[in-house]
Residue frames as a rotation matrix with the C-alpha (Angstrom) as fourth column:
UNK 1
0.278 -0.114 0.954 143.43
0.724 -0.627 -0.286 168.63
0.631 0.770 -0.092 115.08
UNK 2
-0.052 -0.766 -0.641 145.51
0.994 -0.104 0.043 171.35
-0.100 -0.635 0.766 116.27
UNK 3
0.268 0.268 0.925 144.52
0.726 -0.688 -0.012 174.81
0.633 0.675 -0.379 116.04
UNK 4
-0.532 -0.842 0.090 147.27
0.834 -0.539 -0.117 178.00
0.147 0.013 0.989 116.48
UNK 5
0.598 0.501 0.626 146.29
0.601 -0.797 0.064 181.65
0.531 0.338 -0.777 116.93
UNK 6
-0.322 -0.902 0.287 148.58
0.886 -0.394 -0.244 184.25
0.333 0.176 0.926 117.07
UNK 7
0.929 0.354 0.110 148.82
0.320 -0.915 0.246 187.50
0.188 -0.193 -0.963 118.98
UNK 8
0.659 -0.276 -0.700 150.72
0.435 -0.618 0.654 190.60
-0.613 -0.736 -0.287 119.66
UNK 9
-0.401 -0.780 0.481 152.38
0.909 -0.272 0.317 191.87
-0.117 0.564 0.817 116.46
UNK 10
0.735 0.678 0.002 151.66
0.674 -0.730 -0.118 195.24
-0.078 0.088 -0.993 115.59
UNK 11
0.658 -0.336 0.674 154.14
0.510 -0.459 -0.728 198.31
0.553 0.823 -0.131 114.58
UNK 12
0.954 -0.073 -0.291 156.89
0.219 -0.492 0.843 199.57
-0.205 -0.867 -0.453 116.40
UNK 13
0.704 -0.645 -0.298 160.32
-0.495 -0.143 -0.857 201.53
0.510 0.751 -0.420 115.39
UNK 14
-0.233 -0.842 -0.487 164.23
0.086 0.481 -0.873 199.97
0.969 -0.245 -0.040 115.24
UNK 15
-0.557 -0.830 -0.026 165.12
-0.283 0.219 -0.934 199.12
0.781 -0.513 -0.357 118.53
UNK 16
-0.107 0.933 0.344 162.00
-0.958 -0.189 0.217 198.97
0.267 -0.307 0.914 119.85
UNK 17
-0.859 0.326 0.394 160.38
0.165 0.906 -0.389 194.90
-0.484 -0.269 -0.833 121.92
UNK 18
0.031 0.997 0.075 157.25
-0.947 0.005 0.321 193.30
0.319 -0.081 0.944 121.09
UNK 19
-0.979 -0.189 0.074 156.24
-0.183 0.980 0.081 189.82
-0.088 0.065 -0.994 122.09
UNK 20
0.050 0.808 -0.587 153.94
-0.791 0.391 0.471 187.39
0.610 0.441 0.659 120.15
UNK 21
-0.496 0.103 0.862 151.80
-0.736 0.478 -0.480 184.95
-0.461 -0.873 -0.161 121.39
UNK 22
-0.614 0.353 -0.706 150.65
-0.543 0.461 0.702 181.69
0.573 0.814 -0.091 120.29
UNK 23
-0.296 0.290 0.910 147.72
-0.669 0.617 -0.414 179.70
-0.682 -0.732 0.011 122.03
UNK 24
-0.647 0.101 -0.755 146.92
-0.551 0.623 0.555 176.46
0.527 0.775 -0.348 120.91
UNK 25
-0.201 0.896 0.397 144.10
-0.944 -0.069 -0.322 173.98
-0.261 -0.440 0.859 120.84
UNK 26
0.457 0.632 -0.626 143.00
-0.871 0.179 -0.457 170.69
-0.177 0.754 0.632 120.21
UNK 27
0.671 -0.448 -0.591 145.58
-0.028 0.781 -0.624 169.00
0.741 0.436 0.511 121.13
UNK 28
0.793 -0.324 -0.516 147.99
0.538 -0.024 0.842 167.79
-0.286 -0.946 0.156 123.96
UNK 29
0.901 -0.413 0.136 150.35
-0.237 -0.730 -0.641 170.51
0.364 0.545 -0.755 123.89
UNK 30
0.424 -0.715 0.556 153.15
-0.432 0.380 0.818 168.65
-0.796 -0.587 -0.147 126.13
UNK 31
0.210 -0.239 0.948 153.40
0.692 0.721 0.028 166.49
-0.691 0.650 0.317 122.64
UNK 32
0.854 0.353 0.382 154.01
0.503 -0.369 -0.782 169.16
-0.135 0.860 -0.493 120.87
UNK 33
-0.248 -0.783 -0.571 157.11
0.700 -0.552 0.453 170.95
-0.670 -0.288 0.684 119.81
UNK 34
0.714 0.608 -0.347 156.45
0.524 -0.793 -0.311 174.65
-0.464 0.041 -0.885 119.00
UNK 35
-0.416 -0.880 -0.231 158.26
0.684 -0.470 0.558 177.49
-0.599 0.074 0.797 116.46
UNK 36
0.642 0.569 -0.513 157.96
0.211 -0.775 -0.596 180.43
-0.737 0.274 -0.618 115.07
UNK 37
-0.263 -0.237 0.935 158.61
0.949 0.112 0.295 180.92
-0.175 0.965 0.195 111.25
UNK 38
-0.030 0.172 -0.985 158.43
0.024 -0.985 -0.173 184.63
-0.999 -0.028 0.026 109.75
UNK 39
-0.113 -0.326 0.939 157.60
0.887 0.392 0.243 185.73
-0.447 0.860 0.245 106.15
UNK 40
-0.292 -0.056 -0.955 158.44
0.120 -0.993 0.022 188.87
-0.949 -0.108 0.296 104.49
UNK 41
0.572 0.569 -0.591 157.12
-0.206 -0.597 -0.775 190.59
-0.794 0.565 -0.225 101.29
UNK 42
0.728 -0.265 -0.632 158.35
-0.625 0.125 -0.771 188.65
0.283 0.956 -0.075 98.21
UNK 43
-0.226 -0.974 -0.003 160.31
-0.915 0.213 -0.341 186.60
0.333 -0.074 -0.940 100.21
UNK 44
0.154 0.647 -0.747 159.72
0.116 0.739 0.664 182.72
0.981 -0.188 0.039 100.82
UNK 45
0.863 0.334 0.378 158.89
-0.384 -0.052 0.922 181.85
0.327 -0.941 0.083 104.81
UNK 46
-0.035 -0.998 0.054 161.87
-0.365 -0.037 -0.930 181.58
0.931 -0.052 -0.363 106.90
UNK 47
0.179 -0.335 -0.925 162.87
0.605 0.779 -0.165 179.57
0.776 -0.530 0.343 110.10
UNK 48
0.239 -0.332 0.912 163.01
-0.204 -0.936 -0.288 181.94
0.949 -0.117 -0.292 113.21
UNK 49
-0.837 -0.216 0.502 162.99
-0.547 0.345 -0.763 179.79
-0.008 -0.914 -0.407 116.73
UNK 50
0.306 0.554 -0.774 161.96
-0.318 0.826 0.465 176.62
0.897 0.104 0.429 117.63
UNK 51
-0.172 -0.359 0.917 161.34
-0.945 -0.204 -0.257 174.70
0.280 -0.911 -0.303 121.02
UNK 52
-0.701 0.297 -0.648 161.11
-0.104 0.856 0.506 171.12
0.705 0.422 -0.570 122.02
UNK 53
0.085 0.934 -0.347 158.13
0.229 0.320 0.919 169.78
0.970 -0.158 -0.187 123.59
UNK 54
0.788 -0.124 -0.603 159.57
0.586 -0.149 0.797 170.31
-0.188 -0.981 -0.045 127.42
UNK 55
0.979 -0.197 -0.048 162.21
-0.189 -0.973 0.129 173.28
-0.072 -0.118 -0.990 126.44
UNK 56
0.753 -0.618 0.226 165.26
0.326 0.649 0.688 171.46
-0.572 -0.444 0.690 126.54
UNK 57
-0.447 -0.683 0.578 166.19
0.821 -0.056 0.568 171.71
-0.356 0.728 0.586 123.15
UNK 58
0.227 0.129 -0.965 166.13
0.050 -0.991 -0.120 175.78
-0.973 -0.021 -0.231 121.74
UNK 59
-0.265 -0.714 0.648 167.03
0.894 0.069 0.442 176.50
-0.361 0.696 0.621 118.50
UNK 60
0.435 0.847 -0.305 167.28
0.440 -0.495 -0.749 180.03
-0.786 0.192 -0.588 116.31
UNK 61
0.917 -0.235 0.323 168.24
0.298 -0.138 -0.945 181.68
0.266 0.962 -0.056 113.29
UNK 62
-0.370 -0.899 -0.236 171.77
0.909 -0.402 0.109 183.37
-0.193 -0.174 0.966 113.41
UNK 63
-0.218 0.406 0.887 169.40
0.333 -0.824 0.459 186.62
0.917 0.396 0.044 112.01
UNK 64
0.525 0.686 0.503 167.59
-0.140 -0.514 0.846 186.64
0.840 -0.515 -0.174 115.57
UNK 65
-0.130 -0.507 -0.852 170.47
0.737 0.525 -0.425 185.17
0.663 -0.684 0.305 117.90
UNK 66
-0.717 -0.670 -0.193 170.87
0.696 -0.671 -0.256 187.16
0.042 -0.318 0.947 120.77
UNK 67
-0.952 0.306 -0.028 168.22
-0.303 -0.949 -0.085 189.22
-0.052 -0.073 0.996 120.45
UNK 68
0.075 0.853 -0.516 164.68
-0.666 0.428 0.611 186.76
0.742 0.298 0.600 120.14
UNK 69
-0.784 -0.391 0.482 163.59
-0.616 0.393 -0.683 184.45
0.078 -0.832 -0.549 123.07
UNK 70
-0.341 0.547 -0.765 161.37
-0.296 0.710 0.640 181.49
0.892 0.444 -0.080 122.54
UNK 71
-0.927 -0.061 0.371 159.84
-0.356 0.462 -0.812 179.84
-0.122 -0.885 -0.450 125.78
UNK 72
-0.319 0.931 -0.179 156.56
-0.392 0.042 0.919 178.44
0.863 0.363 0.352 126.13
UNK 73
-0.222 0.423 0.879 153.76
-0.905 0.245 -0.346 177.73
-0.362 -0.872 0.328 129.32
UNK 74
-0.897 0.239 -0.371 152.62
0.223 0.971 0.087 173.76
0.381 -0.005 -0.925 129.10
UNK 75
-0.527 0.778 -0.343 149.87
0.829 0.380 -0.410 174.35
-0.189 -0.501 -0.845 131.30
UNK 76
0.096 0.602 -0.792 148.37
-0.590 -0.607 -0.532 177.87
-0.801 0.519 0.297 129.50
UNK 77
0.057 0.148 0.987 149.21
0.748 0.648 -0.141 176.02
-0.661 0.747 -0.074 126.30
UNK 78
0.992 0.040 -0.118 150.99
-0.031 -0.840 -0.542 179.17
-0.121 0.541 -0.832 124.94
UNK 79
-0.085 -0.905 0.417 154.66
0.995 -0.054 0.084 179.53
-0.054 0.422 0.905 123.02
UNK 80
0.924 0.132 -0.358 155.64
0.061 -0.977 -0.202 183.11
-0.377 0.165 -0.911 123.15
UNK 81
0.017 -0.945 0.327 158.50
0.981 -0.049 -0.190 185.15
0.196 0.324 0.926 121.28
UNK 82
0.644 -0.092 -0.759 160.07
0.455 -0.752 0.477 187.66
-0.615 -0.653 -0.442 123.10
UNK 83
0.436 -0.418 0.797 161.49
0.711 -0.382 -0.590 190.58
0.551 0.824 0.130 120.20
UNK 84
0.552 -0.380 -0.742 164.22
0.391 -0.668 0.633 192.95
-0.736 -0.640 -0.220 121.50
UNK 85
-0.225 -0.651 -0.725 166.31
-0.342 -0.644 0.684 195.39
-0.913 0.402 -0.078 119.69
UNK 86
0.595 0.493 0.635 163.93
0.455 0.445 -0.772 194.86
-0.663 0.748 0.041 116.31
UNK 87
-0.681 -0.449 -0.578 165.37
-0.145 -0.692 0.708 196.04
-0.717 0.566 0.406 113.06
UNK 88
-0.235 0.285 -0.929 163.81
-0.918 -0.380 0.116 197.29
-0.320 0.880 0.351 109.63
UNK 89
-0.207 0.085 -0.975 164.38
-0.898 0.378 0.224 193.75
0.387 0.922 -0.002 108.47
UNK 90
-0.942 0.299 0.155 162.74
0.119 0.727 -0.676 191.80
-0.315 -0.618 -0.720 111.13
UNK 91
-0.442 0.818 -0.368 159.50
-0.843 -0.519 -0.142 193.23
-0.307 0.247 0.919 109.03
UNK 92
-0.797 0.425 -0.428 157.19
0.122 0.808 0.576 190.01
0.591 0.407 -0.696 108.23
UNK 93
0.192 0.903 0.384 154.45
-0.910 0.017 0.414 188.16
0.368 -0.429 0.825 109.18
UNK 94
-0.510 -0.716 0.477 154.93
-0.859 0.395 -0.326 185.87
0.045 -0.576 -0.816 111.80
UNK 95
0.708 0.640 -0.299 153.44
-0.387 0.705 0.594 182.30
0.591 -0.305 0.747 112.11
UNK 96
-0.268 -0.086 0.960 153.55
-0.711 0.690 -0.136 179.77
-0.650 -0.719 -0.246 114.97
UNK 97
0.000 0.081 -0.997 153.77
-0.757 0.651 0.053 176.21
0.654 0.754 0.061 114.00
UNK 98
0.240 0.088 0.967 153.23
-0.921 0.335 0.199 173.08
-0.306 -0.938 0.161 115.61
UNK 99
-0.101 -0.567 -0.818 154.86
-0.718 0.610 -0.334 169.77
0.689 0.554 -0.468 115.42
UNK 100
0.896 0.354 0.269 153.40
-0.444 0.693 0.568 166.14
0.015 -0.629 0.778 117.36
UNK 101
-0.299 -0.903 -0.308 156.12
-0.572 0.428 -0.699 164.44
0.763 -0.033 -0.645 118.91
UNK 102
0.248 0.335 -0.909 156.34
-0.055 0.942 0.332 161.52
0.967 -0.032 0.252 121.54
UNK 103
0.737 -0.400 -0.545 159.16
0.675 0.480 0.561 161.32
0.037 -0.781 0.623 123.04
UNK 104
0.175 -0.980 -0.097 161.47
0.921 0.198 -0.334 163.41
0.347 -0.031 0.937 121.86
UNK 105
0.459 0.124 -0.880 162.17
0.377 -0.924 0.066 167.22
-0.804 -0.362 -0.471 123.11
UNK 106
-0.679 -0.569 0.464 164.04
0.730 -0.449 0.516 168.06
-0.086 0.689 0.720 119.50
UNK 107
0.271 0.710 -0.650 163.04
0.215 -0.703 -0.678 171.25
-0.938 0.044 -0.344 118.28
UNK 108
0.129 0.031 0.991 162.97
0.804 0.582 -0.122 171.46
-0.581 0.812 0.050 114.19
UNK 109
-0.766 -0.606 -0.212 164.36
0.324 -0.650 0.687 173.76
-0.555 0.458 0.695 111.45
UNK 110
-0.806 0.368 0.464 162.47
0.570 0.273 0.775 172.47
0.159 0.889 -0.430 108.63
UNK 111
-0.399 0.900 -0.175 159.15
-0.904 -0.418 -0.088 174.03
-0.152 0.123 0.981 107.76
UNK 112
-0.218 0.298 -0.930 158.19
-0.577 0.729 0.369 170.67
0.787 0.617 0.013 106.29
UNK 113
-0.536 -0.363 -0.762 158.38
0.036 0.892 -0.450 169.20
0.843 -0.269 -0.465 109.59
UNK 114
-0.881 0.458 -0.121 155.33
-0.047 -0.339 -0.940 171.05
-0.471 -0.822 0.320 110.81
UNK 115
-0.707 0.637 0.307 151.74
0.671 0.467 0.576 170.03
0.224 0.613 -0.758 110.53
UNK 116
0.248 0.905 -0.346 149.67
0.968 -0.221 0.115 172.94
0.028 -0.364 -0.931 111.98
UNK 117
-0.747 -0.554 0.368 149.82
0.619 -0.781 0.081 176.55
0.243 0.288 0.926 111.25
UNK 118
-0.227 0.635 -0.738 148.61
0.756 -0.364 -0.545 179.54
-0.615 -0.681 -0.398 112.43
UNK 119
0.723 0.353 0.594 146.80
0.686 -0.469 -0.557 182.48
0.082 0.810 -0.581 110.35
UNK 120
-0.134 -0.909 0.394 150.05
0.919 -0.263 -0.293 184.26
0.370 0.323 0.871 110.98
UNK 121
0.733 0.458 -0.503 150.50
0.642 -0.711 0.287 187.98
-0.226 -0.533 -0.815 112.76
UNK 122
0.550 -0.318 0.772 152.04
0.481 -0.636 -0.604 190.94
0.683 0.703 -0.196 111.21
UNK 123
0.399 -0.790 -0.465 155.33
0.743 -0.019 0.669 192.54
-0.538 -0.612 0.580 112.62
UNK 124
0.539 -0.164 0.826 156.36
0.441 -0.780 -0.444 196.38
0.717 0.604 -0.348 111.22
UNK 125
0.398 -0.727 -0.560 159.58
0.843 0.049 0.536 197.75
-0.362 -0.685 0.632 112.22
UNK 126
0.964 0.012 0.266 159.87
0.145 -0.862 -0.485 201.52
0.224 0.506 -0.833 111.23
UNK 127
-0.318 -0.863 0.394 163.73
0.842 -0.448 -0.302 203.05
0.437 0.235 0.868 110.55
């Protein structure tokens, strides 16, 4: 069992950085491939950057291109997202997610294709 916990969201205006942190437990995190999923008020959870298991493979929305930066430590066992030039509508709550893999280093879109979630950390982006 795999267990997620989120830090570092908290309130900051437009243009403004934060970065979240995710540490995980419970599990070999080398096997793991890590992302971070965001959900806003009334809106269903969304897909925001994903990493594979050794970094190779990156992936992120076209919302955060350019401006979000996935990366993650193996040996703290921590995925972090690095937020630059936030806007109004980067408002949500953020979750880390975790996904066992083997072999491969993909890094996944889907939501469905993650078994372990964190209790999620709140992100406010004042105009």
């Amino acid at each position: 069992q795999v267990q997620l916990v989120e830090s570092g969201g908290g309130l900051v205006q437009a243009g403004g950085s934060l970065r979240l942190s995710c540490a995980a437990s419970g599990g070999t995190f080398s096997r793991l491939s890590m992302a971070w999923f965001r959900q806003a008020p009334g809106k269903e959870r969304e897909f925001v950057a994903a990493t594979g298991r050794i970094a190779r493979d990156t992936k992120y929305a076209d919302s955060v291109k350019g401006r979000f930066t996935i990366s993650r430590d193996n040996a703290k066992k921590t995925v972090s997202l690095q937020m630059d030039n936030l806007r109004p509508e980067d408002t949500a709550v953020y979750y880390c997610a975790a996904r066992p893999v083997i072999v491969t280093d993909f890094a996944s879109l889907r939501i469905a294709d993650y078994d372990y979630w964190g209790q999620g950390t709140q992100v406010t982006v004042s105009s």
